[in-house]
BALOBA-1460 file (C-alpha; in Angstrom, 3 decimals):
// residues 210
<rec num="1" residu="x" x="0.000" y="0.000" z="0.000"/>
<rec num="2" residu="x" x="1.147" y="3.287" z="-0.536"/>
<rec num="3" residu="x" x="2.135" y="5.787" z="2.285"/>
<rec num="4" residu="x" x="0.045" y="8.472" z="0.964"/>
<rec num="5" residu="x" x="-3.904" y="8.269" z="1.222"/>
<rec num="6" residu="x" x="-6.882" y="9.877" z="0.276"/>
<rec num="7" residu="x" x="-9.520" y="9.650" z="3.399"/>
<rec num="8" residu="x" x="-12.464" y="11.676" z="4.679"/>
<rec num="9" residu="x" x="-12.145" y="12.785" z="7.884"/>
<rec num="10" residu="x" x="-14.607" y="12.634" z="10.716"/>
<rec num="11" residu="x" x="-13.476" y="15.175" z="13.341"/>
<rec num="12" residu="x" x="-14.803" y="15.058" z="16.776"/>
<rec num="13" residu="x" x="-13.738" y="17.460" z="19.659"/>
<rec num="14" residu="x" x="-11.785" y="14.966" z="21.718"/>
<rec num="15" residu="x" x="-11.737" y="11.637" z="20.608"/>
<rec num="16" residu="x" x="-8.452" y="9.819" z="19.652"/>
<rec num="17" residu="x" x="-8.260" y="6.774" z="17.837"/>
<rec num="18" residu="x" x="-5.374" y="5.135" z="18.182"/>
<rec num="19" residu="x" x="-3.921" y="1.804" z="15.609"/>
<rec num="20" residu="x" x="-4.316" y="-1.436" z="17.197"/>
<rec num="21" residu="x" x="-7.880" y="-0.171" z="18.659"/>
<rec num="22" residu="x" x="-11.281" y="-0.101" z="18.158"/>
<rec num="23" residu="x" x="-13.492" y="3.130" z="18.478"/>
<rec num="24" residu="x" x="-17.390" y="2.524" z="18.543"/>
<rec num="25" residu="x" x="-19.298" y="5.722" z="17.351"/>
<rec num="26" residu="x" x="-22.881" y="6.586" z="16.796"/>
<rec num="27" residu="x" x="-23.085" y="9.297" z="13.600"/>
<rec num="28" residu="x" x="-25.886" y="11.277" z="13.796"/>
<rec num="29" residu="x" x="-24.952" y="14.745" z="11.773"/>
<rec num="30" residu="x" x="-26.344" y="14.412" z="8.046"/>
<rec num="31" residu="x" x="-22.540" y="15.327" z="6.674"/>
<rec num="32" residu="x" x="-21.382" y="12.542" z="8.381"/>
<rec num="33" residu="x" x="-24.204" y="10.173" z="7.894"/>
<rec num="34" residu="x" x="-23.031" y="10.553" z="4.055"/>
<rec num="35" residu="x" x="-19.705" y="10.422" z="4.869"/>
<rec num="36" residu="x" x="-20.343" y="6.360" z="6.462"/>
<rec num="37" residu="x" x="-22.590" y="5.722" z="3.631"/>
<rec num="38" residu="x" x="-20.033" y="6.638" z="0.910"/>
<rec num="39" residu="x" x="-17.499" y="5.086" z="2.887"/>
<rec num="40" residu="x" x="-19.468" y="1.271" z="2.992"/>
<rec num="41" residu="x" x="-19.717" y="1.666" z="-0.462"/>
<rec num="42" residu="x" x="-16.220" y="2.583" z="-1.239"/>
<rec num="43" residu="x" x="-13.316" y="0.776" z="0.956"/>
<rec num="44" residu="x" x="-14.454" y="1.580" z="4.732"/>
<rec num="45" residu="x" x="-11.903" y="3.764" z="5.230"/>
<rec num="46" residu="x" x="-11.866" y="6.905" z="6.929"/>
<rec num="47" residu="x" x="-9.735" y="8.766" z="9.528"/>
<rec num="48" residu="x" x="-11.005" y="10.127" z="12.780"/>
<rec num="49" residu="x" x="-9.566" y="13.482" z="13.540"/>
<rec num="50" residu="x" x="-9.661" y="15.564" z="16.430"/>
<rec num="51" residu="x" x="-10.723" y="19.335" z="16.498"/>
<rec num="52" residu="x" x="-8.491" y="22.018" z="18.086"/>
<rec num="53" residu="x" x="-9.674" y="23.885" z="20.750"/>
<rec num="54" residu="x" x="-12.403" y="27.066" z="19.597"/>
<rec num="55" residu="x" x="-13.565" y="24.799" z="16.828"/>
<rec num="56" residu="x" x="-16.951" y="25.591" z="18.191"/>
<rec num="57" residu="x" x="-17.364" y="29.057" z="16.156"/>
<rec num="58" residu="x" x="-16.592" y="27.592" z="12.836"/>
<rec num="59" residu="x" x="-17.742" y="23.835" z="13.568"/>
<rec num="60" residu="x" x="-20.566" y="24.010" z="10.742"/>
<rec num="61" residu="x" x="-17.911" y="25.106" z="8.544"/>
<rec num="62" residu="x" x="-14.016" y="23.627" z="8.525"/>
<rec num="63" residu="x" x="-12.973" y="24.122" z="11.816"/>
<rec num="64" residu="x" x="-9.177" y="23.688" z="12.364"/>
<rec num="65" residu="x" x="-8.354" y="19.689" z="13.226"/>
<rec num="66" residu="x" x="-4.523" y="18.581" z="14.499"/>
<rec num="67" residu="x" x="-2.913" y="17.721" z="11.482"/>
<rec num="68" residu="x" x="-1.754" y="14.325" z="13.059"/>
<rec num="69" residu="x" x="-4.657" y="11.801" z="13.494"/>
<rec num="70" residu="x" x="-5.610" y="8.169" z="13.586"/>
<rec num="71" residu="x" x="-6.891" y="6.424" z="9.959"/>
<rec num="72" residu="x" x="-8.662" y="2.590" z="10.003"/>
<rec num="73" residu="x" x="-11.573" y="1.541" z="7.909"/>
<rec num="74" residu="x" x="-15.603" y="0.352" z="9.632"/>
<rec num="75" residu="x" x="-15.316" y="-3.238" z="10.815"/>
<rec num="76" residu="x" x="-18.791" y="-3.340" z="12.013"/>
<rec num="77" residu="x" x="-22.012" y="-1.095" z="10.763"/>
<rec num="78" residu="x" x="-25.324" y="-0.461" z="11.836"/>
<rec num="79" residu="x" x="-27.953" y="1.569" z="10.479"/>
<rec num="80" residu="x" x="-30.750" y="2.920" z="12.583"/>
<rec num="81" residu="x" x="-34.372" y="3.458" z="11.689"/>
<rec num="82" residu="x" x="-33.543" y="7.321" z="11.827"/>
<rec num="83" residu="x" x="-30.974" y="6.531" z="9.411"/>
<rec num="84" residu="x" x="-28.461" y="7.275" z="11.745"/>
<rec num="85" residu="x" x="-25.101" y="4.540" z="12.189"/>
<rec num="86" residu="x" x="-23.674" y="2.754" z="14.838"/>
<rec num="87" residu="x" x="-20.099" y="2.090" z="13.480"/>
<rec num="88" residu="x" x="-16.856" y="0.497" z="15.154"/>
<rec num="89" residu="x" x="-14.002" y="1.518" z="13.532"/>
<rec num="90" residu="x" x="-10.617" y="-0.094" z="13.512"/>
<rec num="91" residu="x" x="-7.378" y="1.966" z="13.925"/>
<rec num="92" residu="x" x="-4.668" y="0.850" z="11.489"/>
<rec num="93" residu="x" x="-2.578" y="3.534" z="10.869"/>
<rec num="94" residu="x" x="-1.152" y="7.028" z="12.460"/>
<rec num="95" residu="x" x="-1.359" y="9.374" z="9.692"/>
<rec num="96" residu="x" x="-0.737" y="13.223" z="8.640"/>
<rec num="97" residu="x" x="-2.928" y="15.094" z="7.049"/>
<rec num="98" residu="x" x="-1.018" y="16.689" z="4.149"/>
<rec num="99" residu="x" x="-4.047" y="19.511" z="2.385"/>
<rec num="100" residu="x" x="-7.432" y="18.742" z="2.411"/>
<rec num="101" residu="x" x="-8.960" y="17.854" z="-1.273"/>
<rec num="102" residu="x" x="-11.302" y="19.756" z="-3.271"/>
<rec num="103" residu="x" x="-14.708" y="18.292" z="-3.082"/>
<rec num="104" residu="x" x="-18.574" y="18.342" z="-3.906"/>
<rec num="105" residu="x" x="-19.363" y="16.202" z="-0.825"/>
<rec num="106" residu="x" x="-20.533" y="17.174" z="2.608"/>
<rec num="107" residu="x" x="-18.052" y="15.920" z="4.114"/>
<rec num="108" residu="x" x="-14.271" y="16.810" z="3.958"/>
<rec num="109" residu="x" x="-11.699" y="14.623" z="2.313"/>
<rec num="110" residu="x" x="-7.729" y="15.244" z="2.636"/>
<rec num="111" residu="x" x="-4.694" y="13.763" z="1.367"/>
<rec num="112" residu="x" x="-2.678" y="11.981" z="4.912"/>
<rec num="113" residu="x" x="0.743" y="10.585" z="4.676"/>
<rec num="114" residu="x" x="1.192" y="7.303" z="7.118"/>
<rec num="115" residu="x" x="3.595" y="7.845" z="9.431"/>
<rec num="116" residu="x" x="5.707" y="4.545" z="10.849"/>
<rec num="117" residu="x" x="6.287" y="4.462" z="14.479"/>
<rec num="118" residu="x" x="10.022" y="4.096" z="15.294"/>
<rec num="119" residu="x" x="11.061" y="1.328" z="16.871"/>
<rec num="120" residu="x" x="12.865" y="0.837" z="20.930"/>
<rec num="121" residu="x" x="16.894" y="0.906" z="20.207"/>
<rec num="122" residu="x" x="16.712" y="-0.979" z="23.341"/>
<rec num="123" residu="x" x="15.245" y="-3.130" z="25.795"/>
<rec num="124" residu="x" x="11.832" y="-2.038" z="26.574"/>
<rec num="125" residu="x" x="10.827" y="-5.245" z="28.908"/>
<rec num="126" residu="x" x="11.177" y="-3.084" z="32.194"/>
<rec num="127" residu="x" x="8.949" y="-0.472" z="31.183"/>
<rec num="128" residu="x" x="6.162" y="-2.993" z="29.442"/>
<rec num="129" residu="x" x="6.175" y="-4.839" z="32.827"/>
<rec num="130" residu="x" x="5.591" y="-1.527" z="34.626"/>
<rec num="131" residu="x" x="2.658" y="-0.986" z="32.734"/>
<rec num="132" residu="x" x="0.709" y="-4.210" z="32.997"/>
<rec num="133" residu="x" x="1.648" y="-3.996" z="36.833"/>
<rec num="134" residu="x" x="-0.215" y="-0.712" z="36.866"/>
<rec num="135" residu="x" x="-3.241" y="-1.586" z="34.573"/>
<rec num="136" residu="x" x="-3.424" y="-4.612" z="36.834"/>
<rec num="137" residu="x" x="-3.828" y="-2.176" z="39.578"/>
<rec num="138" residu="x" x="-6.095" y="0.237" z="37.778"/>
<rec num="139" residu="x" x="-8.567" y="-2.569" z="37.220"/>
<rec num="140" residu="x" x="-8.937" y="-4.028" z="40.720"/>
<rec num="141" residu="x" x="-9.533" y="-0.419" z="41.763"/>
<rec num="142" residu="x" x="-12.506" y="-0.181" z="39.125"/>
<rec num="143" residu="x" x="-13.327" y="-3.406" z="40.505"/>
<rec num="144" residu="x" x="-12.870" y="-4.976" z="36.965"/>
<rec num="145" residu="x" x="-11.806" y="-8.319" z="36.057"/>
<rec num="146" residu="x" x="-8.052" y="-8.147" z="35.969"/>
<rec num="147" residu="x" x="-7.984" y="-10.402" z="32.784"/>
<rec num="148" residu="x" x="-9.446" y="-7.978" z="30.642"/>
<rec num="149" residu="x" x="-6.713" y="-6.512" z="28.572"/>
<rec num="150" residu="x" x="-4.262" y="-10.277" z="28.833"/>
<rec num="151" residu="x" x="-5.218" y="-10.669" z="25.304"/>
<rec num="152" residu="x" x="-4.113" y="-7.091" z="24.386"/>
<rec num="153" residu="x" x="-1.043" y="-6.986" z="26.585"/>
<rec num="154" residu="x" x="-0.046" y="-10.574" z="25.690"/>
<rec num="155" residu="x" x="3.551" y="-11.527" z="25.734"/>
<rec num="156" residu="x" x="4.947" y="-11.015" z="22.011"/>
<rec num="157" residu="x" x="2.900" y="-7.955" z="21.514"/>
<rec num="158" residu="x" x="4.392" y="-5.195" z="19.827"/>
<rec num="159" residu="x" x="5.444" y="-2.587" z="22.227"/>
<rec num="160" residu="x" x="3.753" y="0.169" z="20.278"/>
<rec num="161" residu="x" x="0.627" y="-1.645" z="19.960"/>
<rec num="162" residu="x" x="0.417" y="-2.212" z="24.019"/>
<rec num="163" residu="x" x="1.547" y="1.370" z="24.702"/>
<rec num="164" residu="x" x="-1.909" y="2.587" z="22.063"/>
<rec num="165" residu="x" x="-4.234" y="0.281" z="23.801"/>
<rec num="166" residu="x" x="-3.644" y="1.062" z="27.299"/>
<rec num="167" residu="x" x="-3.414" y="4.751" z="26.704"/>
<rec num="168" residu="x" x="-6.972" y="4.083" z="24.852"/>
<rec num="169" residu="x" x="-8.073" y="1.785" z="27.729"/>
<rec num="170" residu="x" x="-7.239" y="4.057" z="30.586"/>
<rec num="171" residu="x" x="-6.130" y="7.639" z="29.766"/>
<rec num="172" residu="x" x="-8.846" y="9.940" z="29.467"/>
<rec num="173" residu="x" x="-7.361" y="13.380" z="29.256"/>
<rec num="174" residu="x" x="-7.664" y="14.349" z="24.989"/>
<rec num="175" residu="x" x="-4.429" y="16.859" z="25.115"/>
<rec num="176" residu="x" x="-2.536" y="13.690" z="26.547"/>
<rec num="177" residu="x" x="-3.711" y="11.284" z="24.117"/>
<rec num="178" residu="x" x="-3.336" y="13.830" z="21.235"/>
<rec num="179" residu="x" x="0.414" y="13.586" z="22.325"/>
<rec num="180" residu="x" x="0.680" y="10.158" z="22.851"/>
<rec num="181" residu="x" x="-0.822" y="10.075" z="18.835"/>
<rec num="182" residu="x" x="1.757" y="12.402" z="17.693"/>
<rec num="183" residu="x" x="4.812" y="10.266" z="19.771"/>
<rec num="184" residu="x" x="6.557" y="7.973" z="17.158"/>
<rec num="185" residu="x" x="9.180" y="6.760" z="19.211"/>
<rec num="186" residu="x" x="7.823" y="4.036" z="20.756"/>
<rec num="187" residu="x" x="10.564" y="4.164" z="23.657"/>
<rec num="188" residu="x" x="9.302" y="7.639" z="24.689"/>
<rec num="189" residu="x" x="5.524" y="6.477" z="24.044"/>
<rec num="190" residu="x" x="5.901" y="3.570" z="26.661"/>
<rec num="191" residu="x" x="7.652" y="6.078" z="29.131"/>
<rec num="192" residu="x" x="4.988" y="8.581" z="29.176"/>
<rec num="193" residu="x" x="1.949" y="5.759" z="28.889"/>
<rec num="194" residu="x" x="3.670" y="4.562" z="32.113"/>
<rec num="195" residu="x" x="4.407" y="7.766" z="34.104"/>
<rec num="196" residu="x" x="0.650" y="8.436" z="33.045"/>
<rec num="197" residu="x" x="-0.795" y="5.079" z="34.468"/>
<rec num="198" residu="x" x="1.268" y="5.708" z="37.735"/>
<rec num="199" residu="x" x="-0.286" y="9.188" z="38.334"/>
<rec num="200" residu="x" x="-3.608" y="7.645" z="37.322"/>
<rec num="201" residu="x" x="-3.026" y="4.584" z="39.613"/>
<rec num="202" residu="x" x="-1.904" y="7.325" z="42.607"/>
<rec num="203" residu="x" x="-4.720" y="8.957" z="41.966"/>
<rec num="204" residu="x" x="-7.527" y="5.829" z="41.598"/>
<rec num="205" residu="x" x="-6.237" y="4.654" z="44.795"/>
<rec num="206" residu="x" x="-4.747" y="7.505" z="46.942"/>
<rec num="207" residu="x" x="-1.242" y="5.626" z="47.509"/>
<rec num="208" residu="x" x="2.000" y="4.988" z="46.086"/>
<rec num="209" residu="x" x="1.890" y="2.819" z="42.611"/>
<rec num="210" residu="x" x="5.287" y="1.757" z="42.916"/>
């Protein structure tokens, strides 16, 4: 596949989706109910960007979006009596949007470049085991089942891939995760997903998370 794509873009004020996720949505707006449509009968794929902050005053327009975002294509479709969707969308690539593409449709379409995360020069086992002990934690304080994610954080997992799923699991705060988006070293991704989860897990349960 090449690097370079052409995708419409579904911008929402703080929603992230990370590759190696999935992102349920419900699409109600009529742009964006064409936008799903078009996209089913085309290849599924779409990216979901988020809007910078003050988007509200041009929203019905083309409010400004972070130029970094998440692309993946609809794995799983609904369509409501109202006509609106119930979509879950798979994240396969971090992308950037390049200029957006003149266009007759309702929606917006731009031209992204993928972007390739880059990959620990070193060991990485220490941190990785840091951050399953602290999602571990996390969940008996949500009084979860701690099993939840051992499919996700599975031994042999890519360290990139664990570092996007627990940061979409567990970290709520949208400038964060924008950054955590926009972090291709996956060394420095793991660092801050675990320095995150400890502040969370301090927080969550009042104590020390070491």
């Amino acid at each position: 596949m090449s690097d370079l794509l052409i995708l419409p873009i579904f911008p929402l004020p703080d929603v992230t989706l990370f590759p190696h996720t999935f992102l349920p949505l419900h699409v109600f707006e009529a742009r964006y109910r064409a936008l799903v449509t078009d996209a089913l009968a085309r290849d599924r794929r779409l990216a979901v960007v988020r809007l910078r902050p003050g988007f509200e005053e041009h929203y019905a327009g083309k409010p400004a979006v972070f130029p970094i975002t998440g692309g993946g294509e609809i794995v799983n479709c609904e369509r409501l009596a109202s006509g609106r969707f119930n979509i879950l969308v798979k994240g396969l690539w971090r992308l950037r949007i390049e200029a957006e593409v003149p266009s007759d449709t309702l929606y917006r379409i731009t031209r992204a470049r993928r972007l390739d995360d880059a990959a620990p020069a070193g060991d990485v086992s220490e941190v990785v085991a840091r951050i399953r002990g602290s999602c571990q934690r996390l969940l008996e304080a949500l009084e979860r089942p701690v099993d939840v994610l051992d499919e996700a954080l599975a031994p042999g997992q890519a360290p990139g891939a664990i570092a996007d799923r627990v940061a979409a699991a567990f970290l709520p705060d949208p400038a964060l995760r924008q950054s955590l988006l926009e972090t291709l070293d996956v060394a420095d991704r793991l660092r801050r997903v675990a320095t995150a989860l400890d502040d969370l897990t301090n927080e969550m349960t009042g104590g020390s998370a070491s």
